[in-house]
C-alpha positions as CSV (number, residue, x, y, z in Angstrom):
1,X,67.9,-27.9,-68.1
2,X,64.5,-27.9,-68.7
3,X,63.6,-28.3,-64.8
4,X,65.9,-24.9,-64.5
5,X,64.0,-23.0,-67.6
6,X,61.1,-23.6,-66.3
7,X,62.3,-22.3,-62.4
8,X,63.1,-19.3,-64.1
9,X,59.9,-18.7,-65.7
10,X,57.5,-19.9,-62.5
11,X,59.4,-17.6,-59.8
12,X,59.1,-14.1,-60.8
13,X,55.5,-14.6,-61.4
14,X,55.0,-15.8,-58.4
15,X,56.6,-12.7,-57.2
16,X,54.3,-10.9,-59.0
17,X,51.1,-12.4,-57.6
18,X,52.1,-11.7,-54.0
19,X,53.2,-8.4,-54.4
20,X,50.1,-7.8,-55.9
21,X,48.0,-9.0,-53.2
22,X,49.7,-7.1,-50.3
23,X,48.8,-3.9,-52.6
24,X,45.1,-5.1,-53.0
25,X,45.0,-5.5,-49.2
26,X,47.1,-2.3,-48.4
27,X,44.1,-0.2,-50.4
28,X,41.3,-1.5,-48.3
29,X,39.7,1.0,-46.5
30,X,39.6,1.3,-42.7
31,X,36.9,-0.4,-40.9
32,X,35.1,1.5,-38.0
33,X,33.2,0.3,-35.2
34,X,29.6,1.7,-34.8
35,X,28.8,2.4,-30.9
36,X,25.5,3.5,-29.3
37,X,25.7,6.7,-27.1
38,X,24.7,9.2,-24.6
39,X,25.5,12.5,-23.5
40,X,26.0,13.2,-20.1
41,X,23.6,15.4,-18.7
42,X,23.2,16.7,-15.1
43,X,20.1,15.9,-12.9
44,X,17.7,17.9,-11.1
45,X,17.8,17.4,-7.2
46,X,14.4,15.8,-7.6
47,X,14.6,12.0,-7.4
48,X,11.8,9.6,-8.4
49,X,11.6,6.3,-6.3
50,X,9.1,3.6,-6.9
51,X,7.7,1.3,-3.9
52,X,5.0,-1.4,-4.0
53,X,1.9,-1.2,-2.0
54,X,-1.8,-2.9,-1.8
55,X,-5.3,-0.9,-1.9
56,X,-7.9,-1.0,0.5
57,X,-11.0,0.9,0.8
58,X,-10.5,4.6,2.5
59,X,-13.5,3.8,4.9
60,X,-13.6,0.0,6.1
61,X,-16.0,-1.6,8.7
62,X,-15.3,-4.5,10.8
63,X,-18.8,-6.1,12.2
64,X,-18.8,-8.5,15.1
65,X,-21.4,-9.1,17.6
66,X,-20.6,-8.3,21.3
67,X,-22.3,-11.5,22.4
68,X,-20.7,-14.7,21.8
69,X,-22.8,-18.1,20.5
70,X,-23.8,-20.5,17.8
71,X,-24.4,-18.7,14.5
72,X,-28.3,-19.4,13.5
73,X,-27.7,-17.8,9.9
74,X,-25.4,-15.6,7.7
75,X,-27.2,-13.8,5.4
76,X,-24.4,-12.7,2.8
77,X,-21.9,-13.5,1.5
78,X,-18.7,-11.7,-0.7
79,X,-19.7,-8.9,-3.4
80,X,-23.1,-8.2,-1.9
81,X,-24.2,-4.1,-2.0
82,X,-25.6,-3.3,1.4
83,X,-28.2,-0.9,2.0
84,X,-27.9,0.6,6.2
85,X,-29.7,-2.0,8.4
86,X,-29.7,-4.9,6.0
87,X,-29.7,-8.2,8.7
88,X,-26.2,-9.8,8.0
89,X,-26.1,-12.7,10.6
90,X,-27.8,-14.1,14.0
91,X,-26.4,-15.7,16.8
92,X,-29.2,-18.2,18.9
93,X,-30.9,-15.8,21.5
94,X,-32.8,-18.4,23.1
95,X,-31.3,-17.7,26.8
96,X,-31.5,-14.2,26.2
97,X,-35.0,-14.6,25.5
98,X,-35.8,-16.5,28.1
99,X,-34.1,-13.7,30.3
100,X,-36.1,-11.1,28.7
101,X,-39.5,-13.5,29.6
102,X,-38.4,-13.7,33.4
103,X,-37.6,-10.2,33.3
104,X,-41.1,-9.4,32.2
105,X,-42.6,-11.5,34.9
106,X,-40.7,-9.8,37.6
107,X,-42.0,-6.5,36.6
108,X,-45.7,-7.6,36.5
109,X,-44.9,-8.8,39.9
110,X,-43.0,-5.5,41.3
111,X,-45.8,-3.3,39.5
112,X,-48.5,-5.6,41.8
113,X,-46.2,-5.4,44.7
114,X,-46.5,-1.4,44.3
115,X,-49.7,-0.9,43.2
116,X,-50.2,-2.9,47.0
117,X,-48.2,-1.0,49.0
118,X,-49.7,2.3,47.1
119,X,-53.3,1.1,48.4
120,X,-51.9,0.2,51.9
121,X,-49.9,3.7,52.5
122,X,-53.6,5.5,51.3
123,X,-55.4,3.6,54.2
124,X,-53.3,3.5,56.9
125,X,-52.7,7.6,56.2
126,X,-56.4,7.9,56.4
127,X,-56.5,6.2,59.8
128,X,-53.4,7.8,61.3
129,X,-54.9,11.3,60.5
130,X,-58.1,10.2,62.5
131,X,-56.1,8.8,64.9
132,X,-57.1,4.8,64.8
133,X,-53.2,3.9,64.3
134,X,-49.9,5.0,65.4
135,X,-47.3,7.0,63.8
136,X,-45.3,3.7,63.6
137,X,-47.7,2.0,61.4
138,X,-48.2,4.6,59.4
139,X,-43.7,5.1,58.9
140,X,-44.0,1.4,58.0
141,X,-46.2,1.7,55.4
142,X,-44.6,4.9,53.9
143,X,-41.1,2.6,53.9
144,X,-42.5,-0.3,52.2
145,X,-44.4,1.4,49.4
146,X,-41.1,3.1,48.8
147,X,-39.2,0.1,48.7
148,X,-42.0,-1.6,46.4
149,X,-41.8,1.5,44.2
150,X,-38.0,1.1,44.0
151,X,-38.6,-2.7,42.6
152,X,-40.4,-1.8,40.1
153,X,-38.0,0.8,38.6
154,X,-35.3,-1.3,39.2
155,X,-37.4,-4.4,37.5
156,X,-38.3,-2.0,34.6
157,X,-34.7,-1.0,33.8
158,X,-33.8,-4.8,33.6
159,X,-36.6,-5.3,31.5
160,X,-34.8,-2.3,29.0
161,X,-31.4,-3.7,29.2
162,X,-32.7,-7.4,28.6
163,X,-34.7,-6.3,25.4
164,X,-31.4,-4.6,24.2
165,X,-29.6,-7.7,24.6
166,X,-31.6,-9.3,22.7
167,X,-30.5,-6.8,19.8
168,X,-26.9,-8.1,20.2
169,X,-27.8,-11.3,18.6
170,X,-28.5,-10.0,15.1
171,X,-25.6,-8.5,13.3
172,X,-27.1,-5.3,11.1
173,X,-25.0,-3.4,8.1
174,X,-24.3,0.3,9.8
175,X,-24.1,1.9,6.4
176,X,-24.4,1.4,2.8
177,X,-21.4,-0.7,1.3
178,X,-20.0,-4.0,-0.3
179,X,-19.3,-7.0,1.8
180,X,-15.7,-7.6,0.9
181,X,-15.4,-10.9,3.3
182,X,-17.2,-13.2,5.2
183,X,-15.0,-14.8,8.0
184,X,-18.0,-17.5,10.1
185,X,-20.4,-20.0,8.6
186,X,-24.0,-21.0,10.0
187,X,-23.8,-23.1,13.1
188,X,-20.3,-21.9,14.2
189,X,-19.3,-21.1,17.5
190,X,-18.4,-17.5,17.7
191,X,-17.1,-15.5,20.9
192,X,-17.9,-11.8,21.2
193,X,-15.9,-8.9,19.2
194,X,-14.8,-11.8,16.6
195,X,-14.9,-10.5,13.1
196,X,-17.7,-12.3,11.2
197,X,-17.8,-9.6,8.2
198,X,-16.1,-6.6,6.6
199,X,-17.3,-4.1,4.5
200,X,-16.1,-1.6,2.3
201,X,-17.8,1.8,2.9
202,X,-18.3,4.9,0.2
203,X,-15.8,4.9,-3.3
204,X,-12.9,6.4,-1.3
205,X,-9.5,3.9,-2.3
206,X,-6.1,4.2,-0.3
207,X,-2.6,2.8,-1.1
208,X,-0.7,1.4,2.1
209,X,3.0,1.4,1.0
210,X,6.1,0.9,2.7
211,X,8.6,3.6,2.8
212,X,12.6,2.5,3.7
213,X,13.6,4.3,6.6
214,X,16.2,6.8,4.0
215,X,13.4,8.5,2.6
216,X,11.0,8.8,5.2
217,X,12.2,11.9,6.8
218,X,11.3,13.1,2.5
219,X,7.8,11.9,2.9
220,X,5.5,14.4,3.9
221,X,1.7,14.6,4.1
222,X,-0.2,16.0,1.1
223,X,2.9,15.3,-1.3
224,X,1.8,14.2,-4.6
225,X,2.2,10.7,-6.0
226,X,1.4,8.6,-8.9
227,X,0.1,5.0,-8.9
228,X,-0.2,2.2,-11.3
229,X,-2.1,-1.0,-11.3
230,X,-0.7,-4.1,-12.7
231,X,-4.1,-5.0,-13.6
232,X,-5.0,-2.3,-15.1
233,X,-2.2,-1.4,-17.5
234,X,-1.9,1.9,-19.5
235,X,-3.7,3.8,-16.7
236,X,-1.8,6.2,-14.4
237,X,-3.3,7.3,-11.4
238,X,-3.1,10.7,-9.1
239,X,-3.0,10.1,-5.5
240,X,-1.8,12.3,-2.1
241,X,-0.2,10.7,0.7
242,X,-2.5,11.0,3.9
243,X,-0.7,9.5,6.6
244,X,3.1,9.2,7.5
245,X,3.2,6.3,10.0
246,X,6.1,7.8,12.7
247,X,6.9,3.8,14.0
248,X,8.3,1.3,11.5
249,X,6.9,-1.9,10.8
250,X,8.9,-4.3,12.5
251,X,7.8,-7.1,9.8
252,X,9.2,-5.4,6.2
253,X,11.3,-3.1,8.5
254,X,9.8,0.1,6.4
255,X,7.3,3.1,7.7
256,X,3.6,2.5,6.9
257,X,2.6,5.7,4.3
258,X,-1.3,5.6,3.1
259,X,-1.5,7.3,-0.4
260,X,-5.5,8.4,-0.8
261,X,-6.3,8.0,-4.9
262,X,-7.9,11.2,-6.1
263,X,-9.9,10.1,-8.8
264,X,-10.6,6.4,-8.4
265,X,-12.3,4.2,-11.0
266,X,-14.8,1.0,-10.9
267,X,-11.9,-0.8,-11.5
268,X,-9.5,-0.8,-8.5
269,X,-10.9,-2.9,-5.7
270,X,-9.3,-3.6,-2.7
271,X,-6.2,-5.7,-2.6
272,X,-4.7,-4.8,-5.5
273,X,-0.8,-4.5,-5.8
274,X,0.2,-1.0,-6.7
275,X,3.1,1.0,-7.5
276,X,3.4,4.1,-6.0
277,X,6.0,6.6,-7.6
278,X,7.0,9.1,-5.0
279,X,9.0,12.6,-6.0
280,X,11.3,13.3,-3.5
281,X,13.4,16.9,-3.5
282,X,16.8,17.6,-1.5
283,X,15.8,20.2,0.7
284,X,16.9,23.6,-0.5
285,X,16.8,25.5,-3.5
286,X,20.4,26.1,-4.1
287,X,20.9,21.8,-4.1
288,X,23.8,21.0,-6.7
289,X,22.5,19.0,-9.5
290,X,24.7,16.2,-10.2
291,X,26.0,14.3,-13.1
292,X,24.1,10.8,-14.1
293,X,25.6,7.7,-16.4
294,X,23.4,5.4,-17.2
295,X,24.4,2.2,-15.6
296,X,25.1,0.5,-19.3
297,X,27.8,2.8,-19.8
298,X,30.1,2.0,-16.2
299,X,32.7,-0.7,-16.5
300,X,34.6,-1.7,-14.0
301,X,38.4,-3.7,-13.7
302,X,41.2,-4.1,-11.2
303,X,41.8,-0.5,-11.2
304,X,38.0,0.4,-10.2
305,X,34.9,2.0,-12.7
306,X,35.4,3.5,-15.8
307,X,33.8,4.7,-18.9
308,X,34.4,5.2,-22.5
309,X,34.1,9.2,-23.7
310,X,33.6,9.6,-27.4
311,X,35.9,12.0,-28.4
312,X,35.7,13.7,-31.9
313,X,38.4,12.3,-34.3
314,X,36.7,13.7,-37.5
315,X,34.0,14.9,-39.2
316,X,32.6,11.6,-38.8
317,X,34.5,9.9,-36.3
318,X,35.4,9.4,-32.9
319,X,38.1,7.9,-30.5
320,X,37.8,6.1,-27.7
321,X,38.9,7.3,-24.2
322,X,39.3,5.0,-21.4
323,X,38.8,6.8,-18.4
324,X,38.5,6.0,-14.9
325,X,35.7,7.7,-12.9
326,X,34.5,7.9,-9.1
327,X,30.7,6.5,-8.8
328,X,28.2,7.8,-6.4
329,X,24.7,7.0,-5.2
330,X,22.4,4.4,-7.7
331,X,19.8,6.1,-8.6
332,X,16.9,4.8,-11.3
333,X,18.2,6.8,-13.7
334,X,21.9,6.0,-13.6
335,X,25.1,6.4,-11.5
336,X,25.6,9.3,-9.5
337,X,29.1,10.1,-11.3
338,X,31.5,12.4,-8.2
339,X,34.7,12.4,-10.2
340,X,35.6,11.8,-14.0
341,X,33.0,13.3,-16.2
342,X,31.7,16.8,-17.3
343,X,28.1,17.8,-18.6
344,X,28.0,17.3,-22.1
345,X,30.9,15.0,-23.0
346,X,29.5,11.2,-25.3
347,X,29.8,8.3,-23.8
348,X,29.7,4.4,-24.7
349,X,26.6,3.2,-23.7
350,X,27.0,-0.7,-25.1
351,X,29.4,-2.7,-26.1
352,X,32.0,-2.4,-23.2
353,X,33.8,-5.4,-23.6
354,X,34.8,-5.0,-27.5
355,X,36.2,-1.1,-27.2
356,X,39.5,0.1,-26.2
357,X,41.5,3.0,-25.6
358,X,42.4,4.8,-28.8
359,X,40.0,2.9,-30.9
360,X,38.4,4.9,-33.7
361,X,34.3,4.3,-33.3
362,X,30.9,5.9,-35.5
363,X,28.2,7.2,-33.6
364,X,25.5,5.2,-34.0
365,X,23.1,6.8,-31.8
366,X,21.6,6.3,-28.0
């Protein structure tokens, strides 16, 4: 009895308590999801692209002697400042100089030689006008001053060309500039038209960057172009391409473009890595523009790409809209969207994978 009584007493407030809590819970408010957005906007026909490329110097000599030999010296070496006809390196002119030395001698004798004929052709003409020798001696001599006199030129223009040689052994700067590498060492064995130095003329600096092959035919000289330094960050630089290269580089299978920097600083040397940001416009005026999602916001299932559009719900909320779309070209700012969107409309720019269709959602912001 007392079991029962006390049944009777536990049960209905039991009863109580639950139906109180489902009435607690039933009076909580709704919980909606915040989601980052962005509106879709359309995009001019312009189209940036970014390529890497190295700088050189715009005007860039290559030295070499045209004489080959052993080095004697090699008077500088990397970073030096030039001034025109500073000595940069010497190659052993001994047998030259001993060809010049012989070549001397053989003009003293030639210019003797003459000088003997000259004297013989004077006498013998004085005697063949008064008659003491025939016209044949006097044809002889006439031949064999002229063939003396004809040495001696010849002898004196080998005695030019064998002083000129000898200039070939010493290696001279042929203007102003840096020395930006040194390629041969004293006592090395070099052959003629080797490189034994470069040097960077004058403060002109070019960009060599390779273009793919589906925007070349948009890269045309005196374009503008914008480079940056990796070493020299927070700087942006103006350049103008140059030079189009018409052949592609078999190597990165791109076209050669040089970019020339318009306003250089001390602080770009040669070598450096570069990117160079090129503009490139669809040809036309009238070119659509075209409708860009940024590359956060495009799903994709079994049933191809989609995105989520924000539709407006309420004052302050949205609902979310699966919908499938057709994507285009990649381009850095987004996909190219053909099919599925209109200008203007929100999508879901993070988050994919926890939103779906019909879910109520708070703007949060891009």
């Amino acid at each position: 009895m007392k079991l029962r009584a006390i049944l009777h007493a536990v049960i209905p407030a039991l009863l109580l308590f639950a139906v109180s809590c489902s009435d607690n819970k039933s009076e909580q408010p709704e919980v909606i999801r915040p989601v980052r957005y962005q509106q879709v906007l359309l995009a001019g026909s312009e189209q940036n692209r970014t390529f890497s490329g190295t700088s050189k110097a715009g005007t860039e000599a290559k030295l070499s002697f045209k004489v080959g030999g052993t080095l004697n010296s090699v008077q500088v070496k990397v970073g030096d400042r030039l001034k025109k006809g500073a000595l940069i390196a010497s190659v052993d002119d001994s047998d030259a100089q001993l060809n010049y030395e012989k070549a001397l001698v053989a003009l003293e004798k030639s210019r003797v030689q003459k000088e003997t004929a000259k004297s013989t052709l004077d006498r013998v003409k004085g005697l063949y006008e008064n008659n003491n020798v025939s016209l044949q001696d006097y044809e002889a001599a006439k031949t064999s001053y002229a063939t003396a006199n004809a040495a001696h030129d010849a002898d004196k223009r080998n005695v030019d060309l064998q002083k000129r040689k000898l200039e070939y052994y010493k290696l001279y700067a042929p203007i102003s500039g840096i020395v930006t590498a040194v390629n041969a060492e004293k006592n090395e064995n070099i052959r003629s038209g080797q490189i034994i130095a470069v040097m960077n003329v004058g403060d002109e600096i070019e960009i060599t960057v390779g273009v793919p092959e589906s925007f070349i035919s948009k890269t045309k000289a005196g374009g503008g172009v914008t480079v940056k330094f990796a070493s020299i960050p927070g700087q942006v630089f103006d350049g103008v391409i140059s030079e189009v290269a018409y052949n592609i580089n078999s190597t990165s299978s791109t076209y050669p473009v040089t970019v020339t920097l318009s306003a250089p600083t001390k602080d770009i040397r040669p070598g450096m890595s570069a990117d160079v940001t090129f503009v490139f416009s669809d040809e036309g005026n009238n070119a659509p523009q075209k409708i860009i999602a940024p590359v956060a916001a495009v799903g994709k299932d079994t049933k191809g790409n989609f995105v989520f559009v924000l539709i407006k719900d309420s004052d302050s909320a949205y609902r979310v809209e699966k919908r499938m779309i057709t994507v285009g070209e990649l381009l850095p700012e987004g996909f190219e969207i053909i099919t599925g969107l209109s200008e203007n409309e929100l999508i879901a720019t993070a988050g994919l994978n926890t939103l779906m269709d019909g879910m109520k959602v708070r703007l949060l912001g891009k």
